[in-house]
N, C-alpha and C positions, 0 to 999 in steps of 0.2 A: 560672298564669304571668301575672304583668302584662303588660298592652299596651306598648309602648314609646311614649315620650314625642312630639312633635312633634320636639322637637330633635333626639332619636334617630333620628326618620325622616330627617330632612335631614342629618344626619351621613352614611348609608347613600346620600342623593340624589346628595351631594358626593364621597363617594369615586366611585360610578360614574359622575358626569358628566364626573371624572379620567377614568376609564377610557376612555368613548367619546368624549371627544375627544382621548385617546394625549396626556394632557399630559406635561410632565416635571419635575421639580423647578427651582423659579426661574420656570415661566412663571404667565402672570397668570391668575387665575380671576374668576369675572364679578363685580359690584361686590356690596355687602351689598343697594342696590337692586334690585339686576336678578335674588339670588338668592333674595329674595320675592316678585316678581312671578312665577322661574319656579316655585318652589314653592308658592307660595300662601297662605305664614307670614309670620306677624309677624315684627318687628325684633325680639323680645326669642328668639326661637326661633330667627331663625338667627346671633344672634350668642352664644347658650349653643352651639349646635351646631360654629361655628368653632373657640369656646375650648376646648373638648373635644380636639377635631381636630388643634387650636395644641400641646396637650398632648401630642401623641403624633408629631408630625415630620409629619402630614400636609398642613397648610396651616401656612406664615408667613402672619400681620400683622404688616404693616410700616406704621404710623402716619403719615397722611397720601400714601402711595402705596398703598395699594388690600391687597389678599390675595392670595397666592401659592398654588402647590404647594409643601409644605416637603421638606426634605431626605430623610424617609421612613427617619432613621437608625434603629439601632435603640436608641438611649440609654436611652427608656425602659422599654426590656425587662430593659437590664444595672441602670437605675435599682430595677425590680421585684425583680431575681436578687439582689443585696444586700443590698437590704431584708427581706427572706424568709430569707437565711440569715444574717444577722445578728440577727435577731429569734429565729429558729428557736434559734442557738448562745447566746445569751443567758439563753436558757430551758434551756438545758443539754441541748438537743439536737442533734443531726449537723450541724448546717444547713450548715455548714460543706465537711463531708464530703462530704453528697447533691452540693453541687457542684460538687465534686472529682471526685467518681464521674461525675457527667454529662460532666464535660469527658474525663475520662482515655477513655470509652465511645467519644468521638466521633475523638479524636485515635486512638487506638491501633485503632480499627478505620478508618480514613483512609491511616495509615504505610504498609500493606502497599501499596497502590494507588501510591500515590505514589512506594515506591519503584520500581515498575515500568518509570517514564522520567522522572528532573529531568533537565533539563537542566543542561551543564557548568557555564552561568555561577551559577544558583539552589544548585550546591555549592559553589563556591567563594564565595558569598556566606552561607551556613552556616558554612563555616570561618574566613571572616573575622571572623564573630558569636562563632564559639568563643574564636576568639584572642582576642578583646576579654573575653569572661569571664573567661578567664587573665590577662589582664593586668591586669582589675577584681578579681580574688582577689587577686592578688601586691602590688599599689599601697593598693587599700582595704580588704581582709580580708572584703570578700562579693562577689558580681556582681548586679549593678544589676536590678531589674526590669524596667525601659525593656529592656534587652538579654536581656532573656530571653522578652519579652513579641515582641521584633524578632523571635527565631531562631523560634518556632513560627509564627508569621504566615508569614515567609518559608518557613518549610518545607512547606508546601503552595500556596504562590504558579504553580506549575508545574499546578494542576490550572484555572486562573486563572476561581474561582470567587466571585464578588464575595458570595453574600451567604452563604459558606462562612466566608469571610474578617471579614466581618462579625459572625458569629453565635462565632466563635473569639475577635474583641476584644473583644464582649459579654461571656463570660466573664472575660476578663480585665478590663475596667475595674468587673467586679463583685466581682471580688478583690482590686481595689485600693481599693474603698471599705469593705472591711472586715477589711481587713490587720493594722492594727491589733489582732486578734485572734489576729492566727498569731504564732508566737514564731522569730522568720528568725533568730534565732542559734543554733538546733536543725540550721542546717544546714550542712554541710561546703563552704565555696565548690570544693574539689579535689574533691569527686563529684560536685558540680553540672556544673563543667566538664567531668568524667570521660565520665557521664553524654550531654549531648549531643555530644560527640564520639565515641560507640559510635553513637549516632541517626545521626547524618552519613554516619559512617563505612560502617555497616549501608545506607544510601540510596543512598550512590554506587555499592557494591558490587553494586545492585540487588538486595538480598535481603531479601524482602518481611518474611521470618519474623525473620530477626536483627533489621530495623528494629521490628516489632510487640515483640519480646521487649525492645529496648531501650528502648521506650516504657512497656512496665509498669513494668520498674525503676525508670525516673524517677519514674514516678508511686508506687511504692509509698514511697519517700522521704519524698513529701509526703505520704503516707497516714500513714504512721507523724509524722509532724509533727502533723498533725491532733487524732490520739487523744491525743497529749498537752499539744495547747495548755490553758489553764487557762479557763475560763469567767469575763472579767469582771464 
C-alpha cells in the first residue's frame, strides 16, 4: 500500500484541527501561512490539500478573504451516485435499478417508524403535497418531481434527522441528473397520486405495516419503469 502524500497528511491534519476546535461551517480556519508553519509543509502541499478538501464541501476558498469550514454538504456523494449509475446504465447495466433498490431499502424500512407518531401538522402537509399532485395530473398530464421530491422529504421530517434528510436528497438530485434515462411517460400520474395518498393515509392511521406495504408498491412502479427503460 502506498504511503500517503504530504498533502494527504494535511488534508487528515485539517479535518481534525475542525474537529478540536468544534468549528462550524462558515467559520474561518487559519491562513495558508499559518497552516504551514503549523504543519511543517510547503505552500505547494497545503494548497493541493485545500483544493481537494474545496472538492468535497470541507473547506470554502473565498479569494482574497482567507479559507473557511465549507458547508459539508453532501453534493459530492449525489455527484458520485449518478455518475456510477449512469455509467453503470449505459453499459447496459442495472445502474439505474441498484439505486432504486438502495433508496426503496432505506425508505421502506424508515415508513414503519415513522408511522408510529407524525405529527398533525407534518400530515396535513403530506395531504397538501398530494392535492398538489392531483391537481399537477389534472392541469399538466404528469406531477412534477419538485413535488414529489417535497412529499418524501417531508415524510420523514418528524423523525427531525438532518443528515437522514440529507442522505434521502442525495438520492434524489442523483436521479435528477440522470433522468433523462428513465422514460416518465411509463407512468400513470392517477397512481402516482393514488399511491402516495395510501402512504399518507397508512401514516396517519399509524399503521406501521400498511405504511411499509404502501411504500413497496410505490416502489415497485418504479421498479417495473426501470426494467424497461431503453439504454441510450
Amino acid at each position: 500500500m502506498a504511503r500517503p502524500t504530504m498533502a494527504q497528511d494535511i488534508e487528515r491534519w485539517i479535518k481534525e484541527l475542525i474537529l478540536e476546535r468544534r468549528l462550524a461551517p462558515g467559520d474561518a480556519l487559519p491562513t495558508e501561512a499559518e497552516l504551514m508553519e503549523l504543519f511543517g509543509a510547503g505552500r505547494v502541499s497545503v494548497r493541493e490539500a485545500l483544493k481537494s478538501l474545496q472538492a468535497v464541501n470541507v473547506v470554502e476558498i473565498r479569494r482574497g478573504y482567507g479559507t473557511f469550514v465549507g458547508s459539508l454538504s453532501l453534493s459530492p456523494f449525489a455527484e458520485g451516485l449518478a455518475f456510477r449509475a449512469a455509467v453503470r446504465h449505459r453499459q447496459g447495466e442495472p445502474g439505474l435499478a441498484e439505486l432504486m433498490k438502495v433508496r426503496e431499502a432505506l425508505e421502506a424500512g424508515l415508513v414503519g417508524t415513522v408511522a408510529a407518531g407524525v405529527p398533525d401538522e407534518d400530515i396535513e402537509v403530506l395531504r397538501a403535497l398530494v392535492a398538489k399532485m392531483e391537481e399537477e395530473a389534472v392541469t399538466g398530464g404528469r406531477v412534477a418531481r419538485s413535488t414529489d421530491r417535497a412529499f418524501h422529504l417531508a415524510l420523514y421530517a418528524s423523525l427531525d434527522n438532518h443528515l437522514l434528510s440529507e442522505v434521502l436528497d442525495a438520492f434524489w438530485a442523483a436521479m435528477d441528473r440522470v433522468r433523462e434515462d428513465l422514460d416518465d411517460g411509463h407512468q400513470d400520474p392517477s397512481v402516482t397520486c393514488s399511491q402516495h395518498r395510501e402512504i399518507v393515509e397508512a401514516v396517519a392511521a399509524a399503521d406501521g405495516l400498511r405504511a411499509v406495504r404502501a411504500m413497496r408498491t410505490h416502489f415497485d412502479g418504479i421498479r417495473d419503469r426501470l426494467e424497461v427503460s431503453p439504454v441510450r
